[in-house]
N, C-alpha and C positions, 0 to 999 in steps of 0.2 A: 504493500500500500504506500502511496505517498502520504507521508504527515509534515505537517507543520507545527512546530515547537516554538508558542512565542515566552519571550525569560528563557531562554535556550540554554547558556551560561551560565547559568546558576546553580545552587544547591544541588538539586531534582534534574534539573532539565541535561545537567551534562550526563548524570549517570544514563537518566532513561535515553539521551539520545545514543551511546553506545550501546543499550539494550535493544533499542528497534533494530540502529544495524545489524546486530548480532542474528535478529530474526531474518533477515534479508529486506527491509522495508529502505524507504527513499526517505532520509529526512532533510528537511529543509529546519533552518534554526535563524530566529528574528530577534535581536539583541541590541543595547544599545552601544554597546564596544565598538569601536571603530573599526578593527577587527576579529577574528576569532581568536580563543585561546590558544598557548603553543599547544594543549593538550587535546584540542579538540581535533577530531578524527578527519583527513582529507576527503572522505567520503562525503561530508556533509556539506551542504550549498549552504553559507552563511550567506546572512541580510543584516545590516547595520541599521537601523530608523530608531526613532523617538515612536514608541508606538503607541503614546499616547496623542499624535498630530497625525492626521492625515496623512497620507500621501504613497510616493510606488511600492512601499512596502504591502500595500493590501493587494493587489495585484498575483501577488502570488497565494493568494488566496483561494481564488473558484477552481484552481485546478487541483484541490488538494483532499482527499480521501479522509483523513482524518485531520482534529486542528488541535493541540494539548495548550490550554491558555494557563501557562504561570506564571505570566508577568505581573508584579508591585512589589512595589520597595519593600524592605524589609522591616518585623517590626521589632527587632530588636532594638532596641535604641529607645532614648529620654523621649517620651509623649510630648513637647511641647506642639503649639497651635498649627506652625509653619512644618514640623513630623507627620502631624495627623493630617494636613491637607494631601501632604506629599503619596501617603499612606493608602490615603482615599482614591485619590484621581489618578493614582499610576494605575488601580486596579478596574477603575469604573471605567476610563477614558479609552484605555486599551481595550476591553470588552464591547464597548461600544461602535470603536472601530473594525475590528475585527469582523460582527455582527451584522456592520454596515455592508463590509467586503461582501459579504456570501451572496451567493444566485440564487434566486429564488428557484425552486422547483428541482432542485436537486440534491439530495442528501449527502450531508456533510456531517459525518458527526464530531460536534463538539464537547470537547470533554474541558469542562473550566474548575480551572481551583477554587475552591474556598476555605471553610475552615472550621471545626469545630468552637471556633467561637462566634458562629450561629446563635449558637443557643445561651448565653450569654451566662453569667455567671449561675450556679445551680449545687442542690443539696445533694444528697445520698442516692437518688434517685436515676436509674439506667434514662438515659436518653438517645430515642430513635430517630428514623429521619423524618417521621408522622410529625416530632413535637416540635410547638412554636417557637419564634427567635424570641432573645431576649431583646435588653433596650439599652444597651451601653454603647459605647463605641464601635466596639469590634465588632457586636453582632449587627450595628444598622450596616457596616461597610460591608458585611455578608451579604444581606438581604439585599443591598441595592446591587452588590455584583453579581447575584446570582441572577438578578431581575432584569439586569443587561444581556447577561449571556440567554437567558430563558426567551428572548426573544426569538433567537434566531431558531427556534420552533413554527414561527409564524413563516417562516420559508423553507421549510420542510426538513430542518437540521433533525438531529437526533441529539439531544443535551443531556448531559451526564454533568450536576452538581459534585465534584467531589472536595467533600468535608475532609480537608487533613486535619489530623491529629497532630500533634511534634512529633517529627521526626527523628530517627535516630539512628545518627550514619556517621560517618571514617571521615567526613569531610568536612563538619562545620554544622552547622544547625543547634541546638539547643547543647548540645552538648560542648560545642566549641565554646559555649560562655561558660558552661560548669566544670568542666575538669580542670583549668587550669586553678580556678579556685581550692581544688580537690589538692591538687598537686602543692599546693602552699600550704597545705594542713590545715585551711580556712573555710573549708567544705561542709555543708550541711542542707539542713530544710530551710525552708522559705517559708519563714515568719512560725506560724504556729505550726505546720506541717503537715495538716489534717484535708490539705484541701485536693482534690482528684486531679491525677495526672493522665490525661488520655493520649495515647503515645501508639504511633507505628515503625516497625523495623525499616529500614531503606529499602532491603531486598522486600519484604510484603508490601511497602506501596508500589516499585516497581512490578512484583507479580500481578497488585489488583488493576494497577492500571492498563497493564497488555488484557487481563481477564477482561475488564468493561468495556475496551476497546472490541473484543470478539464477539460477546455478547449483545448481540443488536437489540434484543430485547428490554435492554437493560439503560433505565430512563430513568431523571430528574436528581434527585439530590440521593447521595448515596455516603457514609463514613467510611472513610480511611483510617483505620485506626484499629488495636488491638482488640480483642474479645475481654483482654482482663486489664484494665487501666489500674492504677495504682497511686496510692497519696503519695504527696510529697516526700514526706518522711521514711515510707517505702524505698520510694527512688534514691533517696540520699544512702539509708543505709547499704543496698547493693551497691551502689555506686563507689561507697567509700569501700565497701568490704572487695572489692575485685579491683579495686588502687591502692589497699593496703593502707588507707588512712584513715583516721577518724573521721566522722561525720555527724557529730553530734552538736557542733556549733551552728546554733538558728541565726539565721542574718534578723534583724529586727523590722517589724513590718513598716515601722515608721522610717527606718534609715531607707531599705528599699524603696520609698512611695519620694524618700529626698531625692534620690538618686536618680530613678527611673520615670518619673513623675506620675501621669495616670497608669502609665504599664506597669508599675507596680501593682498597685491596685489589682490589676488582670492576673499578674504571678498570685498574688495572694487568695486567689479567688478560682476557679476551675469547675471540671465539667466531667464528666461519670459515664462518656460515650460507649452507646453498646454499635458494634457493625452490622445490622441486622440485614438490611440488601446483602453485603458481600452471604455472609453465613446463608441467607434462605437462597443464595443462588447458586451455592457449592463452591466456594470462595475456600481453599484450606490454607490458613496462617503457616507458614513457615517457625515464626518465631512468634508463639503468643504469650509468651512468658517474658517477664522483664529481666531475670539473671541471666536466663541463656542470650536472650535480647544481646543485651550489656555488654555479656562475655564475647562476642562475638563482634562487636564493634570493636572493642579495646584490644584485639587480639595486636 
């Protein structure tokens, strides 16, 4: 198949683009680097654009078999006003555009990121893809990206919402902030500890995403994410026990909320995701435990 990967560069998109090659597919990768990485595969046709502006980067769009949307900043980083704008419009602007590209009357499917903070801050309580978004930040930025991308249904696209969870991989991601903390002996939970960490391996979101991709039946908003999420304090303690360091020092929820400003707030707060699309559609987790998780990224 031909796909188009836009955030091609990134986290996610570099691994899964060496995964589709691997399958024999054609991928095209839309980034805003001026060029490609040294590590990026010759095989792959880069495109350089701002893809939240118009212009010939959408072009190569109608001829594409599948389209994998991962582009917006990242939110790791201090919340202030000019973060959250940034945060917002790389994710809506680009969908938008994207959305605009497609033909009508012929099937493309689009598979768009989003995020398990959909559903906004939440108790003890398993959360599927039925239940409603919350009302904080993170989850309006969901709802309106998923509300961009859900159009291109109206031109016969096939849209697959996918809700990640944190990821957990060899390259950066959530864990690229935590282990070095780990490693200074300054390692622990976040804030009180108690609060749900919903988490996917790197290799199971690469699995679910070629899965969703094959499966045509397979429509609208869907979690990426483990069968067994895990508190904070969970995480810390493997975490520390397979680095061989303590893990019992709580960072304080107020220094966090100094530091990070609203994304604090969001660390301190979490969500108790169940994958219930993948599971009822014969989805099998590679890694659904978080030790072996773990182990296997630090390796």
């Amino acid at each position: 198949m031909r796909i188009l990967i836009t955030g091609g560069l990134g986290f996610v998109g570099t691994q899964l683009s060496n995964r589709l090659l691997e399958k024999g597919h054609q991928v095209t990768v839309v980034d805003h680097a001026p060029e490609p990485r040294p590590y990026t595969p010759s095989q792959v046709r880069y495109l350089s654009a701002d893809t939240t502006r118009p212009g010939p980067w959408q072009q190569a769009v109608s001829d594409q078999d599948v389209v994998v949307n991962l582009a917006g900043a990242s939110i790791f980083r201090r919340w202030n006003a000019k973060a959250k704008e940034l945060i917002y419009s790389s994710r809506i602007l680009t969908t938008r555009n994207l959305v605009d590209a497609f033909p009508s009357g012929r099937t493309i499917h689009l598979l768009n990121a989003s995020a398990v903070g959909y559903y906004g801050p939440s108790g003890d309580g398993f959360l599927q893809e039925g239940d409603p978004p919350g009302s904080d930040f993170l989850a309006r930025v969901c709802v309106d990206w998923e509300t961009e991308a859900f159009k291109a249904a109206e031109k016969g696209a096939r849209v697959v919402a996918m809700r990640f969870g944190i990821i957990l991989g060899k390259t950066g991601g959530a864990l690229g902030q935590m282990i070095p903390a780990f490693k200074r002996f300054v390692g622990g939970p976040l804030g009180h500890g108690r609060q749900w960490f919903s988490w996917i391996h790197m290799e199971d979101l690469l699995g679910a995403v070629l899965f969703v991709m094959e499966r045509e039946d397979i429509r609208g908003p869907v979690n990426f994410c483990s069968p067994n999420p895990v508190r904070n304090e969970t995480l810390a303690h493997v975490l520390g026990k397979l680095l061989r360091r303590p893990s019992f020092l709580h960072t304080p929820g107020l220094v966090l909320k100094l530091v990070m400003g609203e994304f604090g707030s969001v660390l301190l707060e979490g969500q108790r995701v169940f994958p219930g699309v993948l599971l009822k559609n014969g989805y099998s987790f590679r890694y659904p435990e978080i030790e072996k998780a773990l182990a296997q990224v630090l390796l």
